[in-house]
C-alpha positions, -999 to 999 in steps of 0.1 A, spaced: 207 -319 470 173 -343 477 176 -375 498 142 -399 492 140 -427 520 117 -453 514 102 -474 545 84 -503 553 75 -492 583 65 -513 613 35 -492 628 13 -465 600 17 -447 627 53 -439 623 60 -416 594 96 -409 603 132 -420 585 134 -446 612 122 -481 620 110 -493 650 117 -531 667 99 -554 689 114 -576 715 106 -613 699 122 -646 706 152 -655 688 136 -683 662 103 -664 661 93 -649 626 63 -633 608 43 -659 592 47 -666 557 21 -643 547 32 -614 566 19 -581 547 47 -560 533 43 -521 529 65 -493 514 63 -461 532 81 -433 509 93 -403 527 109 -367 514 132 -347 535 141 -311 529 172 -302 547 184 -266 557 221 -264 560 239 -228 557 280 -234 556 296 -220 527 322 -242 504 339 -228 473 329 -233 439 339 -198 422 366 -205 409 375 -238 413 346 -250 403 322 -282 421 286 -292 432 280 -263 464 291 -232 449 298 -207 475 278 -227 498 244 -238 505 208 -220 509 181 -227 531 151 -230 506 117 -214 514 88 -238 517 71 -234 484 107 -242 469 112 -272 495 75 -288 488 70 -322 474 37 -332 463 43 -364 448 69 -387 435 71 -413 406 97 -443 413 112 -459 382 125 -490 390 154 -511 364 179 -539 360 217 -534 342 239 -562 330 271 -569 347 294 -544 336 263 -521 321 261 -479 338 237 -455 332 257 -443 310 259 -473 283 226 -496 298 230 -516 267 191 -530 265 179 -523 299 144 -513 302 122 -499 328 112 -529 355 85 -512 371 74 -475 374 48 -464 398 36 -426 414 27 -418 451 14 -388 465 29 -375 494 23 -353 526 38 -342 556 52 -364 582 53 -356 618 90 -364 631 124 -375 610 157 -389 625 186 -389 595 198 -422 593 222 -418 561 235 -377 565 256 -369 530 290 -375 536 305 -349 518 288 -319 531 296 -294 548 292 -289 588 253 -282 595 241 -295 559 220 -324 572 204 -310 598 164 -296 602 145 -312 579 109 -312 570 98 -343 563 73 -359 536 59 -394 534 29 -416 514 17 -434 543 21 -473 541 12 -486 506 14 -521 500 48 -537 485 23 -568 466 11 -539 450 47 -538 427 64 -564 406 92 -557 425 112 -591 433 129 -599 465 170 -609 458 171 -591 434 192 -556 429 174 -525 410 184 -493 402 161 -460 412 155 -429 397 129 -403 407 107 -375 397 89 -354 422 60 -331 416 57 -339 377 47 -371 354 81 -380 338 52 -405 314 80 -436 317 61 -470 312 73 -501 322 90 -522 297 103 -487 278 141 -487 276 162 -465 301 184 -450 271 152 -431 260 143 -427 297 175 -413 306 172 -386 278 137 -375 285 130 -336 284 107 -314 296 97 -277 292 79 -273 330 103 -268 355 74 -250 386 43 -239 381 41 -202 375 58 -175 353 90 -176 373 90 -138 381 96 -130 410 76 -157 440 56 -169 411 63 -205 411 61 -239 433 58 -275 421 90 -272 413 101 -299 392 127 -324 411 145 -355 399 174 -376 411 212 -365 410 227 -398 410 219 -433 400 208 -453 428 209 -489 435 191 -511 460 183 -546 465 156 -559 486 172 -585 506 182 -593 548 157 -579 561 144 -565 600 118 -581 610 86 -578 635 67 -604 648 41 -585 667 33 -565 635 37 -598 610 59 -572 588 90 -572 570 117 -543 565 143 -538 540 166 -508 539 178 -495 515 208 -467 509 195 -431 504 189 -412 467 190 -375 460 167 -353 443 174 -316 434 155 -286 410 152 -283 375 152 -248 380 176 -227 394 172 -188 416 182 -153 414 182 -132 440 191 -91 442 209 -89 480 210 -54 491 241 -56 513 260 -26 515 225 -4 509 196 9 525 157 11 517 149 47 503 108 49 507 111 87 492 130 75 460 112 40 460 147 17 456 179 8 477 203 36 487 239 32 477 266 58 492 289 76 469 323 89 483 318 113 509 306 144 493 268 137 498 263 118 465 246 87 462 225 62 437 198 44 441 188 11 429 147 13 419 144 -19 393 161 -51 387 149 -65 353 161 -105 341 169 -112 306 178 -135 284 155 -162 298 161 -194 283 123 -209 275 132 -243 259 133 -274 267 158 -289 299 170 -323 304 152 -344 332 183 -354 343 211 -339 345 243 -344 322 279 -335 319 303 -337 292 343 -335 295 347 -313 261 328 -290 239 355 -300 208 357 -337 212 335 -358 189 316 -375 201 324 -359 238 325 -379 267 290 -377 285 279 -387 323 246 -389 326 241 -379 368 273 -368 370 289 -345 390 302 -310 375 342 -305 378 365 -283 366 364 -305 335 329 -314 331 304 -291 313 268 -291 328 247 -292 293 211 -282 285 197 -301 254 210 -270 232 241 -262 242 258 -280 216 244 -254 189 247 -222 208 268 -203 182 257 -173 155 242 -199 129 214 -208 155 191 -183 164 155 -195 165 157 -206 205 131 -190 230 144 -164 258 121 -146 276 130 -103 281 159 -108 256 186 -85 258 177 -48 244 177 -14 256 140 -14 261 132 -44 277 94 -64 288 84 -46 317 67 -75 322 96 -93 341 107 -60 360 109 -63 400 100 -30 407 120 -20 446 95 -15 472 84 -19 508 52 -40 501 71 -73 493 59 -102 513 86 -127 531 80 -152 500 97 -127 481 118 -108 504 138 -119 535 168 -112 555 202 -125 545 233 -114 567 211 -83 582 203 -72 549 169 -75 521 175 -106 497 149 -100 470 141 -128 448 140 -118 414 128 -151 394 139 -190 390 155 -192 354 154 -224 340 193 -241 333 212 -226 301 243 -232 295 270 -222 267 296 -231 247 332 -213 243 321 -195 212 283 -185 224 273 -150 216 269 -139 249 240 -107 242 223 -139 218 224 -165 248 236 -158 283 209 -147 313 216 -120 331 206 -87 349 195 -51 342 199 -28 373 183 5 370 200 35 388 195 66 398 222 89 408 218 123 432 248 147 434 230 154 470 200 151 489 185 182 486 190 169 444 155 170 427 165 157 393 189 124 390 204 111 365 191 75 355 210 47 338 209 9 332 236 -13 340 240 -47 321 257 -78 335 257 -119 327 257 -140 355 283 -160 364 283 -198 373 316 -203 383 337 -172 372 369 -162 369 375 -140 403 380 -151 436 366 -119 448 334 -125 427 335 -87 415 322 -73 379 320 -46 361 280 -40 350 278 -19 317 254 4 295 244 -13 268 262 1 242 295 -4 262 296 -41 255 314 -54 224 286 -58 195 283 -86 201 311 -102 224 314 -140 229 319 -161 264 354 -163 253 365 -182 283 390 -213 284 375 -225 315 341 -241 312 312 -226 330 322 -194 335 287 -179 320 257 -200 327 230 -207 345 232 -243 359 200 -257 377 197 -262 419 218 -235 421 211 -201 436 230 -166 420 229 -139 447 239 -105 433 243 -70 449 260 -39 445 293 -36 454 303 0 444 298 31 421 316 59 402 296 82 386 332 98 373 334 68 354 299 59 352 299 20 363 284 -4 391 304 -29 403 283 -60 415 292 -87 435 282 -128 421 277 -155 446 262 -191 438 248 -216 471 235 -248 458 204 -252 465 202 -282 483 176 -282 506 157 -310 498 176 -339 513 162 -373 518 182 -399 539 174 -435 537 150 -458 515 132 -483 533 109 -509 514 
């Protein structure tokens, strides 16, 4: 998860989540006319310490992943400022409207102490961040009122097009089809789309104060950002780079035989439309269905993409990308080689983790066809009976990734094609079982193979991505 901190800061200088005080006489004060600035700065934490999600379910999966810097870069960030009524949430604003809506660019700032840390992270989570910030940009430049108390949400690296005076319930359900720039094979994205994971409130009021710079301070309380888009990666634990067969080298038993894994090929690549923000609902049944907008997802609330209420057999005019088939578009194929560079390929527990594209969030119902709807992987194979074997035998495995699953050992059984039901649903009681849900990274890698039986076993893992942390707002 993303922390923004907005400063006023006392010196330009001073591009860090921290402010700085002069000694001054007790009853000494700027004068009335002191200039006011807001310095906005981006933080991209690198915590590592794995927490459950699978299967219990919750916000860090399996744990959390350090983020490479194209995935952790910020660019810009637009600030959309609003009032509520007593009593009024995010979730019913009753006639609340935008207050004041502005973009900054941003770039990177030299040092960063982390004033507000999350509290509910795990041991390491807030620590090395990189840092982003706009430079000192003039409060009188907003509407923004001192007293009073505003809510905040954010976008980073995209135009959200909010104006002021629009009304948050249409802000709140905003869409949009770009999650990065790029095809989202393989390294091929950045900008990644980033918005806030929580409603945020802050109110400009008591503030710190420096004479000798004729400035005032308020802080502000911290507000998270995270992805749109979420990460698949092929981890080659348990193998070993074959450069004669071009893949990753899989033992078999101990009479010689082994397979080897040469492609890993995405399908089911949902190519519509994704909520800006992100919502939860306690029941796919219930009508209507409780909805949090923000919230977090539980055991009882569903993470939904804008058509996940319709993902049944009477819809079937929605856009994936490589849909499920026996032949599919080479043109998402990650092909195993030795000539990846580290944006694509880097170590993970001693071993390759290849990074086979960022899938955008798609999520299903109870009743969702899972060869119509759910993402997943294709793992080509080929298997030697010995070394000295000139011709293997090569196969395809199928397998829909997991969000939360049903195994506490995370292990599956991938498939030929034609093994799989015709056409077999998630049929699951517990939500979120199949799914891709965004910020969130699904490591898979071989676990075993019987080619008596003819199936690989693969192993599902899920970090939440959230390594762009941003501790406190300063205006």
């Amino acid at each position: 998860m993303k922390r923004l901190c907005f400063l006023l800061l006392l010196l330009p200088a001073l591009a860090a989540c921290q402010w700085m005080t002069e000694d001054y006489d007790e009853d000494e004060f700027p004068d009335a006319d002191a200039a006011r600035y807001i310095n906005i700065t981006v933080s991209v934490s690198a915590g590592s310490n794995p927490v459950t999600r699978a299967p219990l379910g919750g916000e860090y999966g399996d744990g959390v992943e350090k983020g490479l810097e194209r995935e952790n870069a910020v660019k810009d960030i637009t600030l959309i400022f609003y009032e509520l009524a007593a009593g009024a949430t995010l979730d019913n604003p009753g006639t609340a409207t935008v207050s004041f809506v502005k973009k900054y660019d941003v770039h990177p700032a030299d040092n960063h102490n982390h004033t507000a840390p999350h509290t509910d992270a795990p041991e390491g989570y807030n620590n090395e961040e990189v840092v982003y910030t706009t430079g000192d940009r003039r409060l009188d430049e907003t509407s923004l009122e001192l007293g009073k108390t505003y809510h905040v949400l954010v976008v980073a690296n995209a135009d959200p097009m909010v104006v002021s005076g629009e009304p948050i319930s249409e802000v709140r359900d905003k869409v949009s089809l770009l999650a990065y720039t790029g095809s989202g094979i393989g390294p091929d994205a950045s900008d990644f789309v980033m918005t806030s994971s929580a409603d945020a409130t802050v109110k400009l009021e008591n503030p710190e104060v420096s004479v000798t710079e004729n400035k005032y301070t308020y802080k502000f309380e911290c507000i998270h950002i995270e992805r749109l888009a979420a990460r698949v990666d092929f981890w080659t634990k348990n193998g070993t780079f074959d450069s004669e067969r071009g893949g990753y080298k899989y033992t078999v038993g101990t009479s010689g035989e082994f397979v080897v894994v040469t492609k890993v090929t995405p399908f089911n690549l949902y190519n519509e439309q994704e909520y800006l923000f992100k919502r939860v609902q306690d029941s796919w049944t219930a009508t209507p269905p409780v909805v949090s907008y923000l919230g977090d997802e539980t055991t009882t609330n569903y993470v939904v993409d804008p058509n996940t209420p319709n993902k049944d057999a009477s819809h079937t005019s929605y856009n994936y990308l490589s849909q499920i088939s026996t032949t599919l578009d080479a043109t998402y194929t990650v092909n195993m080689n030795a000539s990846m560079d580290a944006d694509q390929k880097f170590k993970v527990g001693g071993s390759d983790n290849i990074i086979i594209g960022y899938p955008k969030e798609n999520t299903l119902l109870p009743t969702s066809l899972l060869r119509q709807y759910a993402t997943g992987l294709v793992f080509e194979t080929k298997y030697y009976v010995s070394e000295d074997a000139t011709t293997p035998v090569t196969r395809q495995y199928y397998y829909f990734l997991r969000h939360q699953g049903e195994k506490t050992e995370g292990v599956y059984e991938a498939k030929d094609i034609n093994d799989f039901a015709s056409d077999p649903s998630t049929g699951e009681a517990k939500p979120m079982n199949f799914g891709i849900v965004r910020n969130n990274i699904y490591r898979v890698s071989v676990e075993s193979f019987s080619p008596v039986e003819g199936n690989l076993k693969i192993r599902i893992e899920e970090k939440h991505w959230r390594h762009v942390d941003n501790p406190a707002i300063y205006l």
